[in-house]
N, C-alpha and C positions, 0 to 999 in steps of 0.2 A: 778193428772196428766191428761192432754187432750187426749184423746183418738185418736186424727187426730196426735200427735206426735209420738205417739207408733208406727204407723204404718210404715211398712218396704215400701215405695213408690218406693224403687227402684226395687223389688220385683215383686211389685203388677202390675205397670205400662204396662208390656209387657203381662201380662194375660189380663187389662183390654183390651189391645189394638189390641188383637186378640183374645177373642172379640168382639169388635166392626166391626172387618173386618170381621168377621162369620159372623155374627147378619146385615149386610151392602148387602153382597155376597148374602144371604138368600132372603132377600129384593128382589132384582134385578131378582135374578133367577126367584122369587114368579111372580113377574109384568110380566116379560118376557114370561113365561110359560101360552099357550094356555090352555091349560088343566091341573086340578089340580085332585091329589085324594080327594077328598072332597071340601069344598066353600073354594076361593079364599084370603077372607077376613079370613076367619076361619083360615089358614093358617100364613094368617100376622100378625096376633094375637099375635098367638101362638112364632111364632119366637119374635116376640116386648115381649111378658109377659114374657116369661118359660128362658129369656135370655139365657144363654149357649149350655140348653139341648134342647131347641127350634128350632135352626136350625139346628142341626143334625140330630133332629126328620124331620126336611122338607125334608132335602137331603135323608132321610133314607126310608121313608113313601108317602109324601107330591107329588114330580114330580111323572108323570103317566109316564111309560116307553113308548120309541116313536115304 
């Protein structure tokens, strides 16, 4: 059997696709934000690699309180 068959898409779809709105939001916030706790870049990284737990980490960590 194919393994892309097995797969429940209807399942999966609405986690990948939020997600991508996390991981998008994250983004934006990153650019926007004047000041970061740590590099900028270091940052966008992290939310791009660590996917899910990446930008929670940013909102969590990442923005410097105003």
């Amino acid at each position: 059997m194919d393994v892309l068959t097995e797969i429940n898409w209807a399942l999966l779809a609405p986690i990948l696709f939020l997600q991508a709105i996390l991981m998008i939001t994250a983004l934006i916030s990153c650019v926007k934000q004047e000041e970061t706790n740590g590099p900028k870049g270091m940052w966008i990284a992290i939310i791009i690699i660590v996917n899910l737990i990446g930008p929670i980490l940013y909102f969590l960590f990442g923005r410097k309180n105003r």
